[in-house]
C-alpha positions in Angstrom: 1.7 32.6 55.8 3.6 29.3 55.1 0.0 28.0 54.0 -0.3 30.6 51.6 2.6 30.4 49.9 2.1 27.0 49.5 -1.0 27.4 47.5 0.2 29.8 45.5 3.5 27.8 44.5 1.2 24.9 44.0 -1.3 27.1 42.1 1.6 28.7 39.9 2.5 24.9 39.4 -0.9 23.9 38.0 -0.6 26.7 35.8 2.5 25.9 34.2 1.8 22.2 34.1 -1.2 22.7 32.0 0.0 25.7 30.2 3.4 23.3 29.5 0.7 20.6 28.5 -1.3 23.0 25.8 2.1 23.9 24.8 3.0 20.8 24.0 -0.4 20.0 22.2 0.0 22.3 20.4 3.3 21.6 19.2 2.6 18.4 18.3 -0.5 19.5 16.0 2.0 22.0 14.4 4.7 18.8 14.0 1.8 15.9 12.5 0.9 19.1 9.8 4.6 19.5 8.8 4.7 15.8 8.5 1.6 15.4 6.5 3.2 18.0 4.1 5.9 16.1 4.0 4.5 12.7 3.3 2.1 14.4 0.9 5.1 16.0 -1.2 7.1 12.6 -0.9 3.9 10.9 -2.5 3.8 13.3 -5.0 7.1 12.9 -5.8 7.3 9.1 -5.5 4.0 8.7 -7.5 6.0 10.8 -10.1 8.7 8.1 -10.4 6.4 5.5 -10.8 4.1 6.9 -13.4 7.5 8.1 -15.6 8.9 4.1 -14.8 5.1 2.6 -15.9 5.3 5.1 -19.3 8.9 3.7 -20.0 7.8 -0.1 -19.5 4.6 0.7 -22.1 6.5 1.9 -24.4 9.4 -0.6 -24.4 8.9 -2.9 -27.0 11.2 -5.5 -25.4 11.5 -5.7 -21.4 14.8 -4.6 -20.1 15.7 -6.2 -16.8 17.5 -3.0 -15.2 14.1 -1.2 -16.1 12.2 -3.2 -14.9 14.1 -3.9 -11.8 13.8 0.1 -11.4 9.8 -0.3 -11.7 9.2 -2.7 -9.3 11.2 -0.5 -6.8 9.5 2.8 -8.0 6.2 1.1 -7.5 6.7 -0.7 -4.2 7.8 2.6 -3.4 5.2 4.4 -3.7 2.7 1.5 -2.7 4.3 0.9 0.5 5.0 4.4 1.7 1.7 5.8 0.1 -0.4 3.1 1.6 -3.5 5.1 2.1 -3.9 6.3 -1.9 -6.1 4.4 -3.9 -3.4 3.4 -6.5 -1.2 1.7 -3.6 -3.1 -1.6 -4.5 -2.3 -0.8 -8.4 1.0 -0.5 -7.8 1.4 -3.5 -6.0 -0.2 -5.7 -9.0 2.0 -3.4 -11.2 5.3 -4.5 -9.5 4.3 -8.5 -9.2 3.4 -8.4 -12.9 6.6 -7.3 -13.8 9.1 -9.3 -10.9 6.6 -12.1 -12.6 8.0 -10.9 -16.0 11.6 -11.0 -14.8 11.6 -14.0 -13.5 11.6 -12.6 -10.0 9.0 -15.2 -8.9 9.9 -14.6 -5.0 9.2 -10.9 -5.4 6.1 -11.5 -7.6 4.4 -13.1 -5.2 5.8 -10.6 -2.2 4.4 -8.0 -4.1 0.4 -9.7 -4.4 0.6 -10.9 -1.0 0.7 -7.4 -0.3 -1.7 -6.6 -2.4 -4.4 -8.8 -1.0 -3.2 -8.3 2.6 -3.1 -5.0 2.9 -6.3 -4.3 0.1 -8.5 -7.0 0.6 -11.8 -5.0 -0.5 -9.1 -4.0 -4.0 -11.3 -3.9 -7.3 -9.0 -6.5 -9.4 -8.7 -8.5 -6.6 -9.4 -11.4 -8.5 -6.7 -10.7 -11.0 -4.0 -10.3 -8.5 -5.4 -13.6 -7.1 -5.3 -15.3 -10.3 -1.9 -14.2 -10.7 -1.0 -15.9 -7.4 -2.3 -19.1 -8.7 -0.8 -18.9 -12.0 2.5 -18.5 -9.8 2.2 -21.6 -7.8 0.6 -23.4 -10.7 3.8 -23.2 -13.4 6.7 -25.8 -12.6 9.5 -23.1 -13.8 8.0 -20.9 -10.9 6.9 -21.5 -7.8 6.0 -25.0 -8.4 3.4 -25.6 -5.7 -0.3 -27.0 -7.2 -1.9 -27.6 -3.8 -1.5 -23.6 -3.3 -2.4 -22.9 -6.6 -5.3 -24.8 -6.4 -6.3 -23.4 -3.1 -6.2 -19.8 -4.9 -8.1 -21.2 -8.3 -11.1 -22.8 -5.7 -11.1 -19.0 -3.9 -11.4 -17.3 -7.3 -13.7 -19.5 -8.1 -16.0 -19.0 -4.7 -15.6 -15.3 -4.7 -16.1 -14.6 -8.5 -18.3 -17.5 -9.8 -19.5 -15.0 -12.4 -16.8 -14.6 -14.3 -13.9 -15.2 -16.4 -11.3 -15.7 -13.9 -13.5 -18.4 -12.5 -14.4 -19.9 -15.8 -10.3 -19.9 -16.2 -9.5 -21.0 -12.4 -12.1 -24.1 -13.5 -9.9 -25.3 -16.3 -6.6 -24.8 -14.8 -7.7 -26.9 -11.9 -8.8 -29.8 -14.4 -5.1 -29.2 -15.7 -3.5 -29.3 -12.9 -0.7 -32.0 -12.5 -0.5 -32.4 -16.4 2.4 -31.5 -18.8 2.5 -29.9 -22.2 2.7 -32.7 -23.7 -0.3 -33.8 -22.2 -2.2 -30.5 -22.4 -1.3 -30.4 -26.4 -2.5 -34.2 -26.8 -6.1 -33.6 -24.8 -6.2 -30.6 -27.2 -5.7 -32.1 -30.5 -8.1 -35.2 -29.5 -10.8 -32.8 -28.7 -10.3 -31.0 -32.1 -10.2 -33.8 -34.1 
């Protein structure tokens, strides 16, 4: 008798173990669908915000720093928390052009890095690379030509064919020179 009971508490216990476990499956399914509406509804929305913040920076004739400050976290935004949507990588190039704009040099290049890191098959990948160099390559910015050449030789190896490569080419020849230089090698060649 004692053996029977046994096996039926432990049979009742199976039961409710693995009823408690499809339970809980299914519970969880019902959970990732609510948060995938969510997420999709906050994309929506946050992909709102950054096209009205894009429309208001290409209409402005003249770049207002609060604006623009406003972009760049409208399209991080949406780039960061949207990660899997095919403009993420747009956005991204959209926020370092402008923190480039700004004068936000630190954030400029936060913002590619991200870019190339987390898109590295992106379609303007080169741009977004040649942005990076033209970053390390200015003296007001981020000042540091070994980088910038290291980025100019990778455009240059990855799109031979075209003009960021033809560009990468000549900003490596200029590298280390000063206006002054730059407008002297210009008017002797013109001449």
């Amino acid at each position: 008798m004692l053996k029977t009971l046994a096996a039926i508490a432990g049979s009742c216990l199976i039961l409710v173990s693995c009823g408690g476990k499809e339970e809980e499956k299914k519970e969880e399914a019902v959970k990732k669908d609510t948060v995938a509406a969510a997420s999709s509804d906050s994309c929506s929305k946050l992909l709102a915000k950054a096209k009205a913040s894009d429309a208001v920076l290409m209409r402005a004739l003249v770049l207002d720093k609060e604006v623009a400050v406003k972009a760049i976290g409208d399209f991080s935004s949406y780039a960061s928390y949207c990660g899997n949507d095919s403009l993420s990588p747009v956005f991204y190039l959209k926020a370092g052009q402008v923190a480039q704009a700004i004068g936000s040099y630190s954030q400029a290049q936060a913002m590619l890095n991200n870019c190339l890191n987390k898109y590295p098959q992106f379609r303007n990948k080169g741009a977004v690379l040649f942005l990076l160099a033209q970053l390390y390559d200015d003296p007001k910015m981020l000042n540091n030509e070994e980088k910038a050449k290291e980025y100019y030789e990778q455009i240059i190896k990855e799109y031979p064919k075209t003009s960021y490569a033809s560009d990468a080419a000549a900003s490596i020849k200029n590298l280390g020179k000063t206006d002054e230089q730059l407008i002297q090698e210009f008017l002797k060649k013109n001449k």
